[in-house]
DRENLUM-555156 format. One record per atom (N, C-alpha, C): x, y, z. Coordinates in steps of 0.2 Angstrom, whole numbers, plus 5000, padded with zeros to 4 digits. Atoms other than C-alpha are relative to their C-alpha. Example, Ala and Ser with C-alpha at 12.3 -4.5 7.8 and 13.67 -1.06 7.14 Angstrom:
2
500449945000506249785039500450065000499649944999506849955036499650055003
END
This chain:
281
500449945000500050005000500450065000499449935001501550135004500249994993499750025010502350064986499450044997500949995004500450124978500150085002500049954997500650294989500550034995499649965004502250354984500150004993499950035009502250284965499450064999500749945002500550414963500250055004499749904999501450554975500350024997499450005005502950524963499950034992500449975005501850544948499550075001500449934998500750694954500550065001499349945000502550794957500350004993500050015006502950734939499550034995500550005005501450784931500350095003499649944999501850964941500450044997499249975005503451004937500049994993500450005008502950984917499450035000500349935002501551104919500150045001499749924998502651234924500550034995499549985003503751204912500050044992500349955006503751324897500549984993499750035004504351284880499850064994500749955004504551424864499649974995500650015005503351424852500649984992499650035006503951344834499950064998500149935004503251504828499650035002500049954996503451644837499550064998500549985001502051764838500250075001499549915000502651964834499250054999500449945001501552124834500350054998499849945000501752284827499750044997500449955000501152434828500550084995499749935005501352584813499550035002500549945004500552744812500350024994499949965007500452804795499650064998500149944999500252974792499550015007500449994994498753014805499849935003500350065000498252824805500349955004499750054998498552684816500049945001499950055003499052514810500349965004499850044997499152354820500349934996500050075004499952194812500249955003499550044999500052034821499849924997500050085003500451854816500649985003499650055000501351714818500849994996499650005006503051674810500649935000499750045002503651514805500850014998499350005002505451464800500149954994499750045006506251374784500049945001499650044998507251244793500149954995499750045005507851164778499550004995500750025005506151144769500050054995500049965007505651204752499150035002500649964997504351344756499450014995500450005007503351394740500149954997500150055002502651264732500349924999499750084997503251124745499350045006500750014993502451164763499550044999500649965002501451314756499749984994500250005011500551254737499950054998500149935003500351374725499349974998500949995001498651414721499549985003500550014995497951394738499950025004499849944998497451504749500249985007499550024994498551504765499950045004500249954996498351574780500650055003499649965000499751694779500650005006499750014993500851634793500049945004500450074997500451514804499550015006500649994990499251474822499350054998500649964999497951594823500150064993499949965005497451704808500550085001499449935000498651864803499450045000500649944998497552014809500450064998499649945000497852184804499350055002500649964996496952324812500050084995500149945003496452514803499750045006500249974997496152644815499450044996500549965004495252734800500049954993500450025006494352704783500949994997499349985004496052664772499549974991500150035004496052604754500449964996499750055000496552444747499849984993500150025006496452384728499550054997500649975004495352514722499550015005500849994998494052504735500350015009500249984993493652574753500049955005500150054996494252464768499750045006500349954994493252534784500549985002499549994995494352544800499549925004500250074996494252394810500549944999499950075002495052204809500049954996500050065006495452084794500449955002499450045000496251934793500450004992499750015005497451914780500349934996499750055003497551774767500250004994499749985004498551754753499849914992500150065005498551614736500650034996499249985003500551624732499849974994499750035006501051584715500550024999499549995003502551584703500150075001499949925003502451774697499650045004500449964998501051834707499549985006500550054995499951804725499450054998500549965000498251864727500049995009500050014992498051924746499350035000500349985000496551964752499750035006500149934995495852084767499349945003500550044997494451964778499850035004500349974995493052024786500249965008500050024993493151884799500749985002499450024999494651864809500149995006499850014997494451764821500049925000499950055004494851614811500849965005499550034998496051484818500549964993499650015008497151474800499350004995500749995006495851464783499250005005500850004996494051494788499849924997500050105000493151314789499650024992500450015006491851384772500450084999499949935007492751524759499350035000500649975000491351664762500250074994499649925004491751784747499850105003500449934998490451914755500550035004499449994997491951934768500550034998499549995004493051994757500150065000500149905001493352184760500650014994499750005005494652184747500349974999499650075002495652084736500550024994499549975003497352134726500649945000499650045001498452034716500750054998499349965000500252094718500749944997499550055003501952024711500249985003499650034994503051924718500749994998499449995002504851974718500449945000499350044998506451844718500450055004499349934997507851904729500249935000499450035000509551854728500249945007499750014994509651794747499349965003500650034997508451664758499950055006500150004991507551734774499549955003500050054993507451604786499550015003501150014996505651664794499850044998500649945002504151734789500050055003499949924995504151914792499750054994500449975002503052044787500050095001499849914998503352254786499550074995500249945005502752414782500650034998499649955002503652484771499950054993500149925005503852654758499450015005500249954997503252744772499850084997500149945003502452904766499350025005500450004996501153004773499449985000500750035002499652954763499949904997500050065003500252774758500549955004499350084996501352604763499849934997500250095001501652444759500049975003500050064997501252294765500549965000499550065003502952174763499849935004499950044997502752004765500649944997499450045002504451894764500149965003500250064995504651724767500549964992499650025006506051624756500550054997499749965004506651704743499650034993500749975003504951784738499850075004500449924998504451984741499549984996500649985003502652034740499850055001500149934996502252224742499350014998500849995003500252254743500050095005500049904997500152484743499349995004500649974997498752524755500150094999500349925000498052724754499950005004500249974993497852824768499550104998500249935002496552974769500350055003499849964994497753094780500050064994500049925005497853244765499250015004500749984998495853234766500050025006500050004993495953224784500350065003499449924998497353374787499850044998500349945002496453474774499250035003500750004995494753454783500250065005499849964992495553504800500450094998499449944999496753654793499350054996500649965000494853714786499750025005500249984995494253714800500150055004499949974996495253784809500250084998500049945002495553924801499350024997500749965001493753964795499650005008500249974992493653984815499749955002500550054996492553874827499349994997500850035001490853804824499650005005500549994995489453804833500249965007500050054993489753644844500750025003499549974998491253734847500050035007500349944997490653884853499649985007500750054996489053764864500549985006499750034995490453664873500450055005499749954997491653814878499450065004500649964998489953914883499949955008500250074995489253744896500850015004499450034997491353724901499950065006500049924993491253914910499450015003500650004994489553904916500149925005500050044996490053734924500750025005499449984994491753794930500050065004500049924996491153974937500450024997499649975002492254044925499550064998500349954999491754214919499249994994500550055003489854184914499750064993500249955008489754364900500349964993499850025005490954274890499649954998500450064999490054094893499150034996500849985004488354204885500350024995499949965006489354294872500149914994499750055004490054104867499349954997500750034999488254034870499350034993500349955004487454184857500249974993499850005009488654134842499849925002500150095000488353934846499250004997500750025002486253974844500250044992500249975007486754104827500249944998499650025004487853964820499249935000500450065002486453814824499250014999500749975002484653854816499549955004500650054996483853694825500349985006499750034994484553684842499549945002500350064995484053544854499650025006500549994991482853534872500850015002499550024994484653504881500450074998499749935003485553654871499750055002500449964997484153774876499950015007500150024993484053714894500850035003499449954998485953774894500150065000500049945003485753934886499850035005500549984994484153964900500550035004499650014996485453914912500550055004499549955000486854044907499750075000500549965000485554174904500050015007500449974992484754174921500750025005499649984997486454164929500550084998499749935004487154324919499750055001500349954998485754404925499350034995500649985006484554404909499549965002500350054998483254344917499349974994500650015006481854364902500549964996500150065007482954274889500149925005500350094998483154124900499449975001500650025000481454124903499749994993500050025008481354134883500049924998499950044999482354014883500049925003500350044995481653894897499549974996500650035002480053884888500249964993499950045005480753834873500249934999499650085000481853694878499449965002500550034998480153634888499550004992500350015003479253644874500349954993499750085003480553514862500049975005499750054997480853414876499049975001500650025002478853384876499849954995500050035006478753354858500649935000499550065001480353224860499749955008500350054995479353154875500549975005499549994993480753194888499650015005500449964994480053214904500550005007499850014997481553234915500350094996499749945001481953394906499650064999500649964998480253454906499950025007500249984993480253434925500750045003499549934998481953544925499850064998500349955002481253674916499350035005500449994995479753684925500250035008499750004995480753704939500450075002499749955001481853844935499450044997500449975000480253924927499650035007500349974993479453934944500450045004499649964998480953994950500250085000500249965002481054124940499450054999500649965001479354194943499649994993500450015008478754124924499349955003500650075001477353984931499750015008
END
């Protein structure tokens, strides 16, 4: 009975010591993170190694599609809309698979990417885009799959992916001109209303000075023709406190009277509130 003990505490410290022990991965798992121009771009995968083997069309076949690495699919992430083969990719997460050949692969952009390698059914609907790019020779092997951004610019980049003695570069677009240009109109044809609204509400909330908080509150109602009940209800707010007691009562009523119509009744019962206050009910 003691021999039966020890033999199963001997194995129970056995089993132990081997789930603690850590061993690396065949193929290692890398991340990396670009911003391109204003854009920020995640890539990660898996990354296999050679070791002797014939890579294109031995353990990868040609003209099939692969799941770009190995283990769990290759993910890339878009902080923003980019554009890839001619067509608009939202911002979000793809996986990335490819269908190497001799002269040329086709890589494709996958809506679902939480594939463990090939999805188990080809859903073409999936497909956010799809770009057949060439495929260089180089004079020299490398040894593990490995994948970069490069010709860095501020509205574009490449995808490289090198694996053997095979480059494949697939350009991604970036909207950051549109986007710089947007903002540098902005800001030069001065603030906006919601501009003006927010910085009005900041001074009446922080007790800062509350003439300027009306002056910024007056351009915020010129610039928007259809304010809101909650907009109105701040205007009141700055108003009454500024000492204008009529237009906040103007004011009061009107926020009460959209908040009615949008069948708010938490914002009718604050105006009601302040209206009595102010001697209006």
């Amino acid at each position: 009975m003691k021999k039966i003990i020890l033999l199963f505490s001997a194995f129970l410290l056995t089993v132990g010591i081997q789930a603690q022990i850590q061993t690396p991965q065949a193929s290692p798992f890398q991340k990396i993170e670009q911003k391109v121009g204003l854009t920020d771009v995640t890539l990660e995968y898996s990354r296999p190694s050679m070791k002797g083997r014939t890579i294109f069309g031995g353990l990868v076949p040609y003209d099939a599609i692969w799941r770009t690495g190995a283990n769990a699919s290759t993910k890339i992430t878009f902080s923003d809309d980019v554009e890839i083969g001619g067509k608009t990719v939202k911002a979000g997460t793809y996986a990335i698979y490819t269908k190497p050949a001799v002269s040329s692969w086709d890589v494709y952009f996958y809506s679902d990417a939480n594939n463990w390698g090939n999805p188990p059914k080809w859903d073409e609907d999936k497909v956010a885009a799809h770009v057949s790019a060439q495929a260089y020779p180089m004079a020299m092997n490398v040894e593990t799959f490995t994948m970069s951004f490069d010709e860095l610019k501020n509205d574009e980049a490449t995808l490289g992916i090198l694996w053997e003695k095979t480059y494949v570069g697939v350009p991604i677009k970036f909207n950051t001109d549109k986007t710089v240009t947007a903002n540098i109109e902005k800001v030069l044809n001065g603030p906006g209303a919601n501009e003006y609204y927010a910085a009005a509400v900041y001074y009446l909330e922080a007790g800062k000075d509350i003439k300027q908080a009306k002056a910024w509150m007056d351009k915020a109602m010129e610039m928007n023709k259809d304010p809101k009940f909650y907009q109105l209800r701040q205007k009141a707010l700055i108003y009454a406190k500024a000492g204008d007691k009529k237009g906040a009562i103007e004011a009061a009523k009107k926020s009460m009277e959209l908040a009615k119509a949008a069948g708010n009744t938490d914002y009718i019962a604050l105006n009601e509130k302040s209206l009595r206050e102010w001697g209006a009910m």
